[in-house]
RODO-2510 file (C-alpha; in nm, 4 decimals, decimal comma):
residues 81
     n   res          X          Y          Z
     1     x     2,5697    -1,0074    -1,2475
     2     x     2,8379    -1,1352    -1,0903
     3     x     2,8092    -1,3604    -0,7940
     4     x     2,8938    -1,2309    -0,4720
     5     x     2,8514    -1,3179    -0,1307
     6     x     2,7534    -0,9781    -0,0459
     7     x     2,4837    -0,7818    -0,2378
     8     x     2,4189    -0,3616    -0,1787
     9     x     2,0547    -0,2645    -0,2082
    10     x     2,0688    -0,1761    -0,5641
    11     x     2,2340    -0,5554    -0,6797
    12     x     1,9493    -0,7468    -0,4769
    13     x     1,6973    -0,5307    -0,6372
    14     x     1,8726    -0,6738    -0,9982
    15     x     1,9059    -1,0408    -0,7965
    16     x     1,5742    -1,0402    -0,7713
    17     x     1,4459    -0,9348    -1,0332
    18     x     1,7010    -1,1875    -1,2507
    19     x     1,6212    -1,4971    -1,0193
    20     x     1,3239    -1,4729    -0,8938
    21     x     1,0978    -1,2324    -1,1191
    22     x     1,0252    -1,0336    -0,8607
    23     x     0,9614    -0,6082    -0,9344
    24     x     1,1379    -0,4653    -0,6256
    25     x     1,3154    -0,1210    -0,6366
    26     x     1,5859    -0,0118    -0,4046
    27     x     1,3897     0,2386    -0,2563
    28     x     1,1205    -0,0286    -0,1304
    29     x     1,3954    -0,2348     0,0125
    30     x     1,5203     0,0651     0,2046
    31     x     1,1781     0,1339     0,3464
    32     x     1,1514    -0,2518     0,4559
    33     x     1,4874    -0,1729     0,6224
    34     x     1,3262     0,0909     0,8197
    35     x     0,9576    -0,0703     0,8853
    36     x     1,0438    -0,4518     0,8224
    37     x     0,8803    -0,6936     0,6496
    38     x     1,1837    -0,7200     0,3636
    39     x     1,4709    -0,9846     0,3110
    40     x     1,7213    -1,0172     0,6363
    41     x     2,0242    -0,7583     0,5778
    42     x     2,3578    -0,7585     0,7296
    43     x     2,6123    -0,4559     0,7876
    44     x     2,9670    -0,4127     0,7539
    45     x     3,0084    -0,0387     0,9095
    46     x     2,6836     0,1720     0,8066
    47     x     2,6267    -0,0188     0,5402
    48     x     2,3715    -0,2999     0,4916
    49     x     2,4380    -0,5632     0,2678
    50     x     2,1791    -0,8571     0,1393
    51     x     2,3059    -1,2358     0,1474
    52     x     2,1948    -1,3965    -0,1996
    53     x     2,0177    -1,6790     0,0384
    54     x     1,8015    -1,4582     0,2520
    55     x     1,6914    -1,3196    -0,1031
    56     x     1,5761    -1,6242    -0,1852
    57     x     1,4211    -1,7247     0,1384
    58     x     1,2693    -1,4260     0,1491
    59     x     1,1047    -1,4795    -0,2413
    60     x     1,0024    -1,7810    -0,1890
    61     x     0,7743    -1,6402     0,1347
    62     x     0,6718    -1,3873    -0,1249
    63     x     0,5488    -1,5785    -0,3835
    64     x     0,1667    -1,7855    -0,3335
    65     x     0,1102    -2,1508    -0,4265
    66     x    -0,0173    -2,1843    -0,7771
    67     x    -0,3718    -2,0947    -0,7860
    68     x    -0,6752    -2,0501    -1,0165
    69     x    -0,8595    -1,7581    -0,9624
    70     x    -0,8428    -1,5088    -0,6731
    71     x    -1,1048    -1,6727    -0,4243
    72     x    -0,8885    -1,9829    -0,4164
    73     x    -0,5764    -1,6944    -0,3256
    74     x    -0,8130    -1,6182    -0,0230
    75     x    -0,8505    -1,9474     0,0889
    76     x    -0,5007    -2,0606     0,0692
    77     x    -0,3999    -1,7323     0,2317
    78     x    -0,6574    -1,7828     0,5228
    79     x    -0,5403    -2,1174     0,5915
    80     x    -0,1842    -2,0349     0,6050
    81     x    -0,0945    -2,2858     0,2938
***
């Protein structure tokens, strides 16, 4: 992909899938866009557009410490780690 300041929906769906391993269709970006809870968007008319660094901000809130089993994902998750 080339590298651009400004990514539409469909190129940070590919961004971050490509940097960060992260499964996230356009769609489901669109409905964070509505609801929140997705990656911080800017618009240039009607058109929102996705900064490559509020992807990655945005990932890394995603993604959990390293962990080995799923009660030690609770625990980190109830004390905010």
């Amino acid at each position: 992909m080339n590298e651009r300041t400004l990514l539409r929906r469909a190129e940070a769906s590919d961004y971050l899938r490509e940097h960060h391993s992260i499964e996230i269709a356009k769609s489901t970006l669109a409905k964070f866009a509505t609801i929140g809870g997705g990656p911080v968007m800017v618009y240039s008319g009607r058109f929102p557009y996705y900064r490559p660094a509020d992807l990655d901000a945005w990932a890394r809130d995603r993604i959990s410490p390293p962990c080995r089993s799923t009660s030690e994902r609770k625990a980190l998750a109830a004390t905010g780690s």
